[in-house]
TIMI-217355 format. One record per residue: residue in three letters; x, y, z of N, C-alpha, C, O, CB in turn. Coordinates in steps of 0.1 Angstrom, whole numbers, plus 2048, in hexadecimal, padded with zeros to 3 digits. Glycine has a CB too. Example, Ala and Ser with C-alpha at 12.3 -4.5 7.8 and 13.67 -1.06 7.14 Angstrom:
<atoms>
ALA8847C784E87B7D384E8847DF84E88E7DF8558717D385A SER8807EA8478897F584788180084F88680B85088D7FA839 
</atoms>
This chain:
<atoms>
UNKA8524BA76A8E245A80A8523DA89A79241A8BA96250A88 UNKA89230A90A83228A96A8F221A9DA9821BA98A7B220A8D UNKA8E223AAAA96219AB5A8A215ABFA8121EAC3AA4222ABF UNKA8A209AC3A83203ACAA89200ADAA901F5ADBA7F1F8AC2 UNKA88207AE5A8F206AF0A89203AFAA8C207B05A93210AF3 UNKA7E1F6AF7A7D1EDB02A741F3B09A6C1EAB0CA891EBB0A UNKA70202B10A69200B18A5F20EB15A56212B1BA701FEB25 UNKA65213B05A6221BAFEA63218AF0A6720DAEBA69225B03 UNKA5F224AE7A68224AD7A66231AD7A5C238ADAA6321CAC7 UNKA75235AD0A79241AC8A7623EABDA7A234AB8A86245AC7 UNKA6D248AB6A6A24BAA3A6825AA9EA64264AA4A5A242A9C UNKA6C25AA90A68263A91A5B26AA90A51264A8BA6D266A8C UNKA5A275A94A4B280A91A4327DA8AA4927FA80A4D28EA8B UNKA34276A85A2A278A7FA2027DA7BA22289A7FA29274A80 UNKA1627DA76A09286A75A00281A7DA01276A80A03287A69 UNK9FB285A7F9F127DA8F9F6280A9C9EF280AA69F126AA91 UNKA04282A9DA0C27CAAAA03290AB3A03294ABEA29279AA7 UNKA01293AAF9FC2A8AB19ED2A1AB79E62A7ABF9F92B8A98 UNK9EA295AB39DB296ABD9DA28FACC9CE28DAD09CF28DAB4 UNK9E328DAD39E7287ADD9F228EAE79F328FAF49EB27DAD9 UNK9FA293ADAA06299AE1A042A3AF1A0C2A3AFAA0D2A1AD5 UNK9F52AFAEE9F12B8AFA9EF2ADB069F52AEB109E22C3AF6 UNK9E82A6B049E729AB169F329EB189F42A7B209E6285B17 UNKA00298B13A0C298B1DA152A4B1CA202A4B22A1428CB1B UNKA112AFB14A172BBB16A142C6B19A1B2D0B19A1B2BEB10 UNKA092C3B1CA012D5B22A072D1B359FE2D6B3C9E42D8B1F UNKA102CCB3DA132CFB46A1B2DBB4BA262DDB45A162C8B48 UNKA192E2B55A222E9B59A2F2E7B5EA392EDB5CA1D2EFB5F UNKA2E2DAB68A3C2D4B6DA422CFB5EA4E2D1B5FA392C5B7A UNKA3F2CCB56A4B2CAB49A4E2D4B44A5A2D7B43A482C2B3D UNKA432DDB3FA472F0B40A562F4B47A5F2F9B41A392F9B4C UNKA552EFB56A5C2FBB5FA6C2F2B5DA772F4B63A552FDB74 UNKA692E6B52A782E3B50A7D2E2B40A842D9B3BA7C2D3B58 UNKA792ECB39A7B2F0B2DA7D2F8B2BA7E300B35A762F0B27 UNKA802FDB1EA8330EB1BA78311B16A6E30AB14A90313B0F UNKA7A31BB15A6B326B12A64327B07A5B32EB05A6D336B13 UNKA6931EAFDA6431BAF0A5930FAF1A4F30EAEBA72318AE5 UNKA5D307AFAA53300AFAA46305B00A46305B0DA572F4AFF UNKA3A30BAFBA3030BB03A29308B0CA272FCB0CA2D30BB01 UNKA2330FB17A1A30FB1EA0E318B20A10324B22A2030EB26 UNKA01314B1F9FA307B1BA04303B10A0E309B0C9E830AB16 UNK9FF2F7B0CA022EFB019F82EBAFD9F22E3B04A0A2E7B02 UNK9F22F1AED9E52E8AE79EF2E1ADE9FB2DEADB9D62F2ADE UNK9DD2E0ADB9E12D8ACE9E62E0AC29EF2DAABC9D42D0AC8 UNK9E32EBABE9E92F4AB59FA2F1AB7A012ECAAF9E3303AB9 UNK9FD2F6AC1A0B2F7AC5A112E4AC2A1C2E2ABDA0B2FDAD8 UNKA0A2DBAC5A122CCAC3A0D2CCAAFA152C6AA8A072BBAD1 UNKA012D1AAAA062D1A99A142D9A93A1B2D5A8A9FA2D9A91 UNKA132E3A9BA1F2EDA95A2B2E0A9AA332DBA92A22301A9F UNKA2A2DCAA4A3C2D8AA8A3A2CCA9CA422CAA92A432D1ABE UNKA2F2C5A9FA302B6A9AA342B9A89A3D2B1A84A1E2ABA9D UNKA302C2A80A332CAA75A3E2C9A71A432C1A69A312D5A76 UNKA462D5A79A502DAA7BA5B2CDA7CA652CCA75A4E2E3A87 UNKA592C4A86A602B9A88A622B1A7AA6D2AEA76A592B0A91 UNKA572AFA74A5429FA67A612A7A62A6C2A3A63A4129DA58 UNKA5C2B9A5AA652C2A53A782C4A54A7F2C5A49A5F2CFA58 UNKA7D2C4A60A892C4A6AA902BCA5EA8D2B1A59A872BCA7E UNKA9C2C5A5AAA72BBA58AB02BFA5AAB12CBA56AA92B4A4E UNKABB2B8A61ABD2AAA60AB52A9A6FAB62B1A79AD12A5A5D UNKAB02A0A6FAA4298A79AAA296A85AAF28AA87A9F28AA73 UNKAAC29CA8EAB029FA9BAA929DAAAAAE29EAB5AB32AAA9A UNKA9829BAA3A8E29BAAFA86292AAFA7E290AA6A872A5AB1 UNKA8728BAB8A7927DAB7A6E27BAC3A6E283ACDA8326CAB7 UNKA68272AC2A5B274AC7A5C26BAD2A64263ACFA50272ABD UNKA58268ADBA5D25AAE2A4C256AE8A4525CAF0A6D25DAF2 UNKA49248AE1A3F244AE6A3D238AEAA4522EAE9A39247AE0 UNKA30236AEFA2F22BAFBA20221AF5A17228AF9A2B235B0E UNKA1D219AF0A13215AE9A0F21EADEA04224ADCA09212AF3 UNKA1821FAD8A12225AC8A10233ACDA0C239AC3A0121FAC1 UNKA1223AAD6A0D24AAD9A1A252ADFA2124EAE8A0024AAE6 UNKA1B260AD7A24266ADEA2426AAEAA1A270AECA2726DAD9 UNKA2E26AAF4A2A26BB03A34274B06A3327AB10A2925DB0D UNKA43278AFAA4C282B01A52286AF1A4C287AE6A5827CB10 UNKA62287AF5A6828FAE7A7628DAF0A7828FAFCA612A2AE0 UNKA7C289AE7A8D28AAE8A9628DADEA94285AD5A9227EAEC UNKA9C293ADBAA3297AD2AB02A2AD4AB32A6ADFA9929BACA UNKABA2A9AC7AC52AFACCAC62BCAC5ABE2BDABCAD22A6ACB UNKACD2C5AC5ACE2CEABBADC2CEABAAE22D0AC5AC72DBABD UNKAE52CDAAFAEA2CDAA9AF12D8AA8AEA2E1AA3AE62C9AA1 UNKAFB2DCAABB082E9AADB102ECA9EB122E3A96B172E3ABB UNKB142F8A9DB1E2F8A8EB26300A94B25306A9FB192FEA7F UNKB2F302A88B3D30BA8AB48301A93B4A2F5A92B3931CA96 UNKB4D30CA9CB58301AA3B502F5AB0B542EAAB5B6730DAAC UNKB402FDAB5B3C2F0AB8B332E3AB1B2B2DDAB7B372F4AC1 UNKB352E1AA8B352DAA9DB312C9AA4B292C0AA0B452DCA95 UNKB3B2CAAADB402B8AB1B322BAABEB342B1AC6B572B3ABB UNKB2D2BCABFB202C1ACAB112C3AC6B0A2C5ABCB232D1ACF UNKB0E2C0AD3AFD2C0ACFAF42C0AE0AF72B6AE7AF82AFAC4 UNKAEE2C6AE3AE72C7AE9AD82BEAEBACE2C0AE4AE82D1AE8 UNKAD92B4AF6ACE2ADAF6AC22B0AFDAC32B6B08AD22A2AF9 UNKAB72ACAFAAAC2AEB07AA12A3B02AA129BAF9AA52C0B08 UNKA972A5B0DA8D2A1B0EA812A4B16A822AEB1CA91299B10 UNKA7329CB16A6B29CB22A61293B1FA6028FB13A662A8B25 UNKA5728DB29A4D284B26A44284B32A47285B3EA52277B21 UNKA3A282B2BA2B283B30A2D27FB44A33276B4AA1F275B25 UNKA29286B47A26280B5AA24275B57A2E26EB56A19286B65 UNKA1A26FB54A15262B57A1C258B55A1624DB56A0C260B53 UNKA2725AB50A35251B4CA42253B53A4C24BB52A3A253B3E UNKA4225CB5AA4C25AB62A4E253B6CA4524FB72A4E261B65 UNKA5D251B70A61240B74A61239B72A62231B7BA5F23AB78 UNKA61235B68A5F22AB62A6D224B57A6E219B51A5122FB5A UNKA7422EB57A84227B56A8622FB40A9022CB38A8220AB5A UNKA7B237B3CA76238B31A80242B28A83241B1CA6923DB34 UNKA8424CB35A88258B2DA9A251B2EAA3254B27A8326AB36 UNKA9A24CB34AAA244B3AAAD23BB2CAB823DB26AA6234B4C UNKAA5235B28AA322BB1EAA8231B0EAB022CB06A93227B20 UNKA9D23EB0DA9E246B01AAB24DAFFAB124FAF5A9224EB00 UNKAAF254B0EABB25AB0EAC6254B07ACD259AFEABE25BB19 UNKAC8249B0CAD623DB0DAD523DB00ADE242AF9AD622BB15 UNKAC8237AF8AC4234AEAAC723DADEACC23AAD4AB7232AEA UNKAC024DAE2AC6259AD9AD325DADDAD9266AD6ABC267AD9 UNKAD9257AE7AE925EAE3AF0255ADBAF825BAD4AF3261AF0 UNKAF1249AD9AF323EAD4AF0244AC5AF9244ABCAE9232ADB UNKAE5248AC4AE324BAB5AE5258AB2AE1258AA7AD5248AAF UNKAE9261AB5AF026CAB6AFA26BAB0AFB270AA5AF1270AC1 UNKB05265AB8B12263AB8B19255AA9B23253AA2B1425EAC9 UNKB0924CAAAB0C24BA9AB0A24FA8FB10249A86B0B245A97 UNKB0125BA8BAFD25DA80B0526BA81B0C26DA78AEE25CA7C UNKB05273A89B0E280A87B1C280A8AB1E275A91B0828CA8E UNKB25286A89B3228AA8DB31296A9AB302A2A9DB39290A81 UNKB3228BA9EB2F293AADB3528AAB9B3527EAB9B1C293AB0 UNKB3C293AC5B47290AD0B41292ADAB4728EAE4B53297ACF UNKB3329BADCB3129DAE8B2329FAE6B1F2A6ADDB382A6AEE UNKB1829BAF1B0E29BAEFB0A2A4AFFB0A29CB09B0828DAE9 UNKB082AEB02B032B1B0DAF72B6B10AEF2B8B07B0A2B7B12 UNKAF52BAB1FAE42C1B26AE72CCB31AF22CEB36AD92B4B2F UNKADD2D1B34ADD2DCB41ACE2DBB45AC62E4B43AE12EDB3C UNKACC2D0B4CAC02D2B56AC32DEB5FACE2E3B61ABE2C5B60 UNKAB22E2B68AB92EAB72ABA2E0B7AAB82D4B78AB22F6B77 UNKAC02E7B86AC72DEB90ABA2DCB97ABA2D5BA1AD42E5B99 UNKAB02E1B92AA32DEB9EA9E2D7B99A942D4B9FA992E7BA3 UNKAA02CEB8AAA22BFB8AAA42B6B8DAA52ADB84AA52BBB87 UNKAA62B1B9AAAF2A3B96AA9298B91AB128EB91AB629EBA0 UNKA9B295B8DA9B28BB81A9F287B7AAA027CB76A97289B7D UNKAA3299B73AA8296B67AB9293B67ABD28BB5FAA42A0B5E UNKAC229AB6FACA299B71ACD288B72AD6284B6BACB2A1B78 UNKAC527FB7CAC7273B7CAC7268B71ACF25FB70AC0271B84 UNKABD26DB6BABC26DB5BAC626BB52AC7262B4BAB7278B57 UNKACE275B53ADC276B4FAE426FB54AE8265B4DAE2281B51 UNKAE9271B61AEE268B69AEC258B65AF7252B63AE826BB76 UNKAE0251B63AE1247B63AE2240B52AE3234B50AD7243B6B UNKAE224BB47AE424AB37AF424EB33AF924EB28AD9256B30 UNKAFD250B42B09250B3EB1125BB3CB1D25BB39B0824AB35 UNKB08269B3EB0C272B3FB13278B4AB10275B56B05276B3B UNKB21282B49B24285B58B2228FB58B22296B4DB30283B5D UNKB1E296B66B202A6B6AB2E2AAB69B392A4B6BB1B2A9B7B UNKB2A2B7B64B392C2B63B382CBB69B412D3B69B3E2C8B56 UNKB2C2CEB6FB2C2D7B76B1D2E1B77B142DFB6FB372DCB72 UNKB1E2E9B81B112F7B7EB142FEB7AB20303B7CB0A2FEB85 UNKB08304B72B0D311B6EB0631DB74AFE325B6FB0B312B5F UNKB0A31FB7EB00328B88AFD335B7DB04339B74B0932EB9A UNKAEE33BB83AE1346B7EAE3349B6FAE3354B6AAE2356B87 UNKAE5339B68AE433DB59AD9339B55ADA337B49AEE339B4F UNKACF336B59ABF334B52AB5340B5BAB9348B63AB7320B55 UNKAAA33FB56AA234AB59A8F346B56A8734CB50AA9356B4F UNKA8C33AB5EA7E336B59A7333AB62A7633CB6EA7C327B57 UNKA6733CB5EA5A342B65A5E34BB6FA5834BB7AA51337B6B UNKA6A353B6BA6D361B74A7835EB7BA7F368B7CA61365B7F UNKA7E352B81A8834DB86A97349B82A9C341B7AA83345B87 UNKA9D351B89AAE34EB80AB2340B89AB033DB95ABE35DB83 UNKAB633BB7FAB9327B86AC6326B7FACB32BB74AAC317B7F UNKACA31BB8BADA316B83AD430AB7EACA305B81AE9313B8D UNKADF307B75ADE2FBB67AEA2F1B69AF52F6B6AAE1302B55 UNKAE72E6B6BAF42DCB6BAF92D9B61AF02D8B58AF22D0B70 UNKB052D6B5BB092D1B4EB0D2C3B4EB172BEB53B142DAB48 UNKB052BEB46B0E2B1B46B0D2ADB33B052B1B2BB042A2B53 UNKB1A2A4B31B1B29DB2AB1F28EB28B23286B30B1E2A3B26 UNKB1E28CB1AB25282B19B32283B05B35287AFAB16274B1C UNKB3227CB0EB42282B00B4A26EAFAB4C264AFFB57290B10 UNKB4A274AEFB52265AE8B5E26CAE1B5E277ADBB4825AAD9 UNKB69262AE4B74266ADBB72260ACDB71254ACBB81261AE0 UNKB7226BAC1B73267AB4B8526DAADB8A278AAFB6426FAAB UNKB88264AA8B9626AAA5B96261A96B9F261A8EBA5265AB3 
</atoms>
């Protein structure tokens, strides 16, 4: 996969992409807005396993998002079954030294766009915590709406936090 978004590109996962990837993921402030699977520290061991794991992934749900040839974040969805089927959960993050820069706004707009055409899918949503609001804005400005909080349903580095929900939704009929 390859979309080119102007101030970024989405592709997918490569081999190499595991020797760069720790610069922009061993932070703690991107840590304290993830789930607990993503590591902290973050070596390089840990960016071979994901980058692996990723090439492997099907159907291909996660991409790499980079900035002169180098991965600098990851955006991608996971994919729901049963009766939530029409759903998928999106996320992301990228390196400090890129933020502001209009990047993650860009990739958002771009992977829901391609989301919504290659799968059967009606709703694409997120839950930042509310002690986000980058990311929330993020959303906000890729078109997504708030539905609401979900007060003390997360639980990171010891802390119970509320989660905003937002989505975005297409009528398929």
């Amino acid at each position: 996969m390859f979309i080119d978004c102007g101030v970024c590109i989405i592709r997918s996962w490569q081999r190499g992409d595991e020797e760069t990837l720790p610069l922009y993921a061993n932070d703690r402030d991107i840590w304290l807005n993830l789930r607990d699977r993503f590591p902290y520290p973050y070596t390089k061991e840990d960016a071979k396993q994901w980058v692996e794991f990723m090439i492997n992934a099907r159907p291909e749900t996660g991409f790499a998002i980079t900035v002169d040839g180098e991965a600098v974040g990851t955006i991608g969805f996971l994919l729901h079954d049963d009766i939530e089927r029409c759903s998928a959960e999106v996320g992301y993050w990228l390196g400090r030294q890129y933020w502001g820069r209009g990047i993650i706004t860009a990739a958002l707009k771009a992977i829901t766009r391609y989301a919504f055409s290659e799968f059967e899918l009606t709703r694409l949503y997120a839950v930042p915590f509310v002690r986000n609001p980058a990311s929330m804005k993020v959303l906000e400005n890729a078109g997504y709406q708030r539905e609401g909080i979900m007060q003390r349903s997360a639980i990171k580095d010891g802390q119970v936090l509320d989660q905003a929900l937002y989505a975005y939704t297409v009528d398929k009929e």
